[in-house]
C-alpha positions in Angstrom: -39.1 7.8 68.2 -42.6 6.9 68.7 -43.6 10.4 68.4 -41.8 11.0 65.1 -43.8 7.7 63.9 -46.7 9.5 64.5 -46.1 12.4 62.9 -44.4 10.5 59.8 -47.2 8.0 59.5 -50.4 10.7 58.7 -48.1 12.3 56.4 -46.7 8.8 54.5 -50.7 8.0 54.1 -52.2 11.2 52.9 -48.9 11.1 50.3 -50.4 7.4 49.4 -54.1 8.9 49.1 -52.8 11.6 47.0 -51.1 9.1 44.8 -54.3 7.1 45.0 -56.3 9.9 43.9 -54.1 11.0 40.9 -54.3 7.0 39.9 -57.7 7.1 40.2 -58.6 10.1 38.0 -57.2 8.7 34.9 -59.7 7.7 32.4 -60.5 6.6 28.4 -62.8 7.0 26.5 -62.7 5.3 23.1 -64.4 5.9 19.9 -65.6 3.0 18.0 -66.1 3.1 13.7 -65.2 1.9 10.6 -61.5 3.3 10.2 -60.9 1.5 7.0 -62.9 0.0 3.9 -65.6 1.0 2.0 -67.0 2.8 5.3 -64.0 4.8 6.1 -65.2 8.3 5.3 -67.8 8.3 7.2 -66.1 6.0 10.1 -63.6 8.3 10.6 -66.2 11.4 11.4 -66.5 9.7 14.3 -63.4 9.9 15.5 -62.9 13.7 14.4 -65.7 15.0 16.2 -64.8 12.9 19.0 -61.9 14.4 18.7 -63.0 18.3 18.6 -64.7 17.6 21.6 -61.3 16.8 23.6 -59.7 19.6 21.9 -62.3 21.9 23.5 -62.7 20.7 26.4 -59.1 19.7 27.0 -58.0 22.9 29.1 -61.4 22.5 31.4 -60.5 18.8 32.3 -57.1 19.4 33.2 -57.8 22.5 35.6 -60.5 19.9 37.5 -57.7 17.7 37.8 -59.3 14.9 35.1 -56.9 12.9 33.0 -59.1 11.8 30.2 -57.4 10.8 27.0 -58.6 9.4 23.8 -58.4 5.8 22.4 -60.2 4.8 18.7 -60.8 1.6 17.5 -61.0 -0.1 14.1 -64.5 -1.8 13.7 -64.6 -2.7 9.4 -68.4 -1.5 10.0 -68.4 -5.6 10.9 -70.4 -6.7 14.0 -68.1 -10.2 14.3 -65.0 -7.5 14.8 -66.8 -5.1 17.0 -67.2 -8.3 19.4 -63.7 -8.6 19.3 -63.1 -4.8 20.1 -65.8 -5.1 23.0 -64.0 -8.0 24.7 -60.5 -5.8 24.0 -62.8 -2.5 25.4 -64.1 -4.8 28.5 -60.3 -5.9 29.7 -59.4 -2.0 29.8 -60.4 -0.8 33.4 -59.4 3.1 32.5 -62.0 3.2 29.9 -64.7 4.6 31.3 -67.0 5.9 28.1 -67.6 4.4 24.5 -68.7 6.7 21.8 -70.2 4.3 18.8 -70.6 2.6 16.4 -71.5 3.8 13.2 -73.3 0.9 12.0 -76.5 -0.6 14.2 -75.6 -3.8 13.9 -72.2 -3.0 15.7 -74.2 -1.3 18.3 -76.6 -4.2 19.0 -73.2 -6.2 19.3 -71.3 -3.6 21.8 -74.6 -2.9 23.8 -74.9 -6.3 24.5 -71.6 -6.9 25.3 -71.3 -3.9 27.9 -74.6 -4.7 29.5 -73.5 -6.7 32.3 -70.8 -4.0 33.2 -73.0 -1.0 32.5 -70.1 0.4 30.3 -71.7 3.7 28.8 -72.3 3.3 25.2 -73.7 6.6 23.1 -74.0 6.4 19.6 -74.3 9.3 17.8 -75.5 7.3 14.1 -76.9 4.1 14.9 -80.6 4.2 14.1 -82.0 1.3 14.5 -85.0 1.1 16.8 -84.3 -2.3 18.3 -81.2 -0.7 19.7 -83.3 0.9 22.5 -85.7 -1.5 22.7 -83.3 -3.6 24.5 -83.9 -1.7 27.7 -80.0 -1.2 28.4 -79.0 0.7 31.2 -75.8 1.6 30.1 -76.8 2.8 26.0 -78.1 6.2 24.8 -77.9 7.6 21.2 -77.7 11.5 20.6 -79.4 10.4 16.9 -83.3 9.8 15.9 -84.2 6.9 15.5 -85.6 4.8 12.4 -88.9 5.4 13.8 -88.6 9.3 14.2 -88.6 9.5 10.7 -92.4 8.3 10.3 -93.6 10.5 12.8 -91.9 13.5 11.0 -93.0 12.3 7.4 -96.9 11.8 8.9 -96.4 15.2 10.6 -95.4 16.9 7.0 -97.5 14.8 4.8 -100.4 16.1 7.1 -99.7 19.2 7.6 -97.9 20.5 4.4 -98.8 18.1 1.5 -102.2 17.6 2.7 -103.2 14.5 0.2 -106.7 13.3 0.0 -104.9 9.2 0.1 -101.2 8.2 0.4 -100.3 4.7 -1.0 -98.3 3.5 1.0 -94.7 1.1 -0.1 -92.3 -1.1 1.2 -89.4 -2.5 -0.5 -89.9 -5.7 1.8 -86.9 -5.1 3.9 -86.3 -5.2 7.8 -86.0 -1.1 6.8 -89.1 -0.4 4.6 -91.1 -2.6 6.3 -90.4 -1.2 10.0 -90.4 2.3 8.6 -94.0 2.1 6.7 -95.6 -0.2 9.2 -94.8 2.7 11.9 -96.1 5.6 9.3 -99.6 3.7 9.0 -100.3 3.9 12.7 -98.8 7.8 12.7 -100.8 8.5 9.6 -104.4 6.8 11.4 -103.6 9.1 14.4 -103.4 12.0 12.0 -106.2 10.7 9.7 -104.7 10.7 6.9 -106.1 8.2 4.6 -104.8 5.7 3.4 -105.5 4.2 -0.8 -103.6 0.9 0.1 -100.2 -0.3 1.5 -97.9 -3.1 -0.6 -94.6 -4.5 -0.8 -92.3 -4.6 -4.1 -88.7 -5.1 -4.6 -88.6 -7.5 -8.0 -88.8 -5.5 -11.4 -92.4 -7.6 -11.4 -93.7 -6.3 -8.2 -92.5 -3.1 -8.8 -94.5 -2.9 -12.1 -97.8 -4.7 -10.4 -97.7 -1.9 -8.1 -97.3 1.1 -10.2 -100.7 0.0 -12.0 -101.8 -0.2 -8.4 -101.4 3.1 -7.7 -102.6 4.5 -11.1 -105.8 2.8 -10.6 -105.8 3.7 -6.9 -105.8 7.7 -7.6 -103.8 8.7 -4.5 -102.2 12.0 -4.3 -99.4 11.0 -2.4 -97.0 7.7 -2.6 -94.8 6.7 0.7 -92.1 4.8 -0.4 -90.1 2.7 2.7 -86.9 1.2 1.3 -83.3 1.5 0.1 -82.3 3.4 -2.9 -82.3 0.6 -5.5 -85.7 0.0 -5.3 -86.8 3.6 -4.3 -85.3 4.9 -7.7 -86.8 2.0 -9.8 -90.4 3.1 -8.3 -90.4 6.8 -9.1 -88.8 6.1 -12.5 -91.3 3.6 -13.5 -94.2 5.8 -11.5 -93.5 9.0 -14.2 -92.9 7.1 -17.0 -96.8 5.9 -16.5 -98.0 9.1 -16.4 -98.6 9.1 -12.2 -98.1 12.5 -10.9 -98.4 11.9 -7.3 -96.0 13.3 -4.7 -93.4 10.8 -3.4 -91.7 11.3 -0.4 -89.4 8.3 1.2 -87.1 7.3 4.1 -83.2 8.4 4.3 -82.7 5.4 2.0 -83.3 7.8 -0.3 -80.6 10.6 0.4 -77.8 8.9 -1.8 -76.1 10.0 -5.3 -77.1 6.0 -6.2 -81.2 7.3 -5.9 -80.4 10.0 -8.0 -78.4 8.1 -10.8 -81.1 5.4 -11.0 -84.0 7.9 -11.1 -82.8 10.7 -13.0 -85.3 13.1 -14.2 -88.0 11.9 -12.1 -85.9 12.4 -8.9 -87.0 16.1 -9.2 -89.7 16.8 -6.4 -89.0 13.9 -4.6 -88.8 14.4 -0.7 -87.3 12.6 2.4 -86.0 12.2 5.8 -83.6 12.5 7.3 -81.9 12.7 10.4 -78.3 13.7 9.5 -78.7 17.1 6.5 -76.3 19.7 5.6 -74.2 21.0 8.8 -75.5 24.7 8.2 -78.7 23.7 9.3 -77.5 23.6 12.8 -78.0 27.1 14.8 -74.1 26.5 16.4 -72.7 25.3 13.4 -70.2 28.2 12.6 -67.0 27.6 15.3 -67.2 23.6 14.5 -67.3 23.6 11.1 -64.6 26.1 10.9 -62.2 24.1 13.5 -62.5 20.8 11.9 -61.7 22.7 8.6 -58.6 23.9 10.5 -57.9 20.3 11.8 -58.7 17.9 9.2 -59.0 20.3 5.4 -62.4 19.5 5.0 -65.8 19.8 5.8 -67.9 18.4 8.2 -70.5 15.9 8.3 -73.6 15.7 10.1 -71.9 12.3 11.3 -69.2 14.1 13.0 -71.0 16.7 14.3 -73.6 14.2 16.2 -70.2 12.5 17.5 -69.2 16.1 19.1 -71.9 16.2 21.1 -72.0 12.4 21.9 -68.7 12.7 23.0 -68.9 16.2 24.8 -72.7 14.4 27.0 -69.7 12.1 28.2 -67.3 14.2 29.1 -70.0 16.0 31.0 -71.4 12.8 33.0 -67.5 12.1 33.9 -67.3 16.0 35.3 -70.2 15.5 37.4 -69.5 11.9 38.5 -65.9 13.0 40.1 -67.3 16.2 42.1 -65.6 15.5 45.5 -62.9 13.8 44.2 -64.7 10.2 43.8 -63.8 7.9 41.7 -66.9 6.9 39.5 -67.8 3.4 38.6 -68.6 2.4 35.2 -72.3 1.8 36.2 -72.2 4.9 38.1 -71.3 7.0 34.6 -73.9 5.5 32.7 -76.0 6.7 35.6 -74.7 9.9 35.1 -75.0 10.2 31.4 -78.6 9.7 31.7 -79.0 12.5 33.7 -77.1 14.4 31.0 -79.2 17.7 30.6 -77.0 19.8 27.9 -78.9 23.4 26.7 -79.1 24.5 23.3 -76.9 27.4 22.4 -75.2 29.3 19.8 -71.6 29.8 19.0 -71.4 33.2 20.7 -72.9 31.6 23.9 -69.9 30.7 26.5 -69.5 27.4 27.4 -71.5 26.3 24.7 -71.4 22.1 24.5 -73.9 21.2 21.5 -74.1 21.2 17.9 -77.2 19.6 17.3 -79.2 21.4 20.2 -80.5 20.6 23.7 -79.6 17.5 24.7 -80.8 14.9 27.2 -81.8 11.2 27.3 -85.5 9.4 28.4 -85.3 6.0 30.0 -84.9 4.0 27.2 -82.0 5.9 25.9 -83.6 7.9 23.5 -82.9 11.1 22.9 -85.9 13.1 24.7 -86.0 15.7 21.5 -84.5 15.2 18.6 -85.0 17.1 14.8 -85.4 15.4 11.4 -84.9 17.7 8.2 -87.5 17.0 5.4 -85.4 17.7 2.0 -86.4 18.4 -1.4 -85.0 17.4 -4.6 -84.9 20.6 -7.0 -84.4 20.6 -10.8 -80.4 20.7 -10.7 -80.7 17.6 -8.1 -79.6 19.3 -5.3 -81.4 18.3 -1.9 -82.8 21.5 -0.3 -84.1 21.7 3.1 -87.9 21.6 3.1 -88.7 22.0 6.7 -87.2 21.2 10.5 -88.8 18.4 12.2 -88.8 18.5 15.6 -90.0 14.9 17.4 -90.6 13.6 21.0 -89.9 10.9 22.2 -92.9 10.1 23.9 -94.5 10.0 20.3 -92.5 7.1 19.1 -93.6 3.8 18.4 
């Protein structure tokens, strides 16, 4: 009898470490957007190309012996209800991985909320630069920053315009105002000159300073602001004769720019960090199975969500070699260490969308591109020029 204890026993506990194990390697991850609202279009990219991700990657997981499924929450693009979801996210031990939000304000409010656990946060649309100036060690975004887009619109106005003076204009927002202070510093480095730099946003402003820039003879006007304003400023600009180039912010990729400027919207140009899916070298296979899957066509939102999801999945992979179960903190570890290739469709084992992929300290991601688009005469944004920016030339 003793004997048969001992042979029972080693066998009863590697049965219990087996069980242990196949506990152990089930995980979530959860996507986090607007799923209803005014936002729900572009919320529920998220979730697609969140979802394309586990589709492709589905067979892969299962053969390492990963159980990973997919969880997606409701945020109403409201940061008061993304607190709510975080707390609900927090509770859940199996999820391992957020990919989120849409809105930056909803970001700030998760970040902060899975700092203390290190829950790994990556949004793939949130662009506001206070995001990563937080410093967390758990959040990463696969998208350029707000900031990004000054050093690519200094970069083309330098380079490609080549103005003897930009005036430079902020609608006084949060937005303008951090997007045009952080073009005068990019434009000084590239010695550009600058005429003068102003705020408007009321009809009277935005009148003062269209005499402003007539008197001030600059060749180029940098607008920093939302679409209202934005459209108000060219309109009123070409209606007092002022033939200068304007070139703005994404603020200015919207039908709304176009219905309030009309005519004069021709020629204008902008940032962006998003653009037309085709603009991506390994855009063929995605676009054509989210047709497949969902009867439309992709956004640039959902694409950036593929990959967000897909540097996830990849940290997880590489965080349970040897059959370890990794802690949250110990993911986010391993999603900064995230080093994804670029690649086309025909490559094999191709992971990205957007092109190579990998994170700096802060979160950022350590290349990322902006497309400079053009307004043409049937008011159709064509792609200008790729922008590639580092992000050691942020600030």
């Amino acid at each position: 009898m003793p004997m048969k204890r001992s042979l029972l026993l080693p066998t009863a506990l590697s049965l219990f470490a087996a069980l242990s194990l196949a506990q152990a390697a089930s995980y979530k991850i959860v996507t986090v957007s607007p799923l209803s609202g005014s936002l729900t279009a572009i919320g529920s990219e998220v979730k697609r190309g969140a979802e394309l991700a586990f589709k492709d990657r589905a067979a892969q997981l299962r053969s390492l012996g990963i159980d990973v499924t997919l969880e997606s929450f409701d945020d109403q693009a409201s940061a008061t209800k993304g607190g709510t979801i975080a707390q609900t996210v927090l509770a859940d031990k199996s999820i391992i991985g957020v990919v989120g939000a849409l809105n930056s304000s909803v970001s700030n409010v998760l970040g902060a909320a899975f700092a203390p656990e290190k829950l790994a946060l990556i949004s793939p649309a949130s662009t506001n630069d206070g995001l990563t100036d937080n410093k967390w060690s758990n959040f990463n975004r696969v998208v350029s920053p707000d900031r990004a887009q000054s050093v690519a619109a200094a970069a083309y106005i330098a380079e490609t315009i080549k103005p003897k003076s930009v005036f430079v204009v902020s609608d006084n927002t949060a937005y303008g105002n951090g997007l045009t202070k952080s073009l005068l510093g990019n434009l000084k480095d590239r010695h550009v000159a600058v005429a003068a730099y102003a705020g408007a946003s009321t009809p009277a402003q935005i009148a003062d300073v269209i005499k402003k820039i007539k008197a001030s003879g600059a060749q180029m006007v940098y607008f920093g602001g939302t679409d209202d304003t934005g459209g108000q400023l060219i309109q009123g600009l070409r209606a007092a004769g002022v033939k200068a180039d304007f070139m703005g912010g994404d603020g200015l990729d919207s039908p709304s720019f176009l219905q309030r400027a009309g005519k004069a919207a021709v020629g204008v140009t902008y940032t962006t960090v998003f653009g037309p899916v085709n603009t991506f070298s390994n855009y063929l296979n995605f676009s054509e199975n989210y047709r497949a899957a969902y009867k439309t066509d992709p956004s640039g939102v959902a694409v950036y969500a593929y990959d967000a999801t897909n540097a996830l999945i990849s940290a997880l992979e590489t965080s349970v070699a040897g059959g370890t179960q990794p802690t949250r903190a110990q993911l986010s570890a391993a999603v900064r260490k995230v080093n994804l290739p670029a690649c086309f469709s025909t490559d094999k084992d191709c992971l990205t969308i957007t092109g190579a992929l990998s994170f700096n300290a802060e979160g950022e991601r350590t290349r990322s591109r902006l497309l400079i688009m053009k307004y043409d005469e049937m008011y159709q944004a064509k792609m200008a020029k790729i922008q590639t920016v580092n992000a050691a030339d942020l600030k």
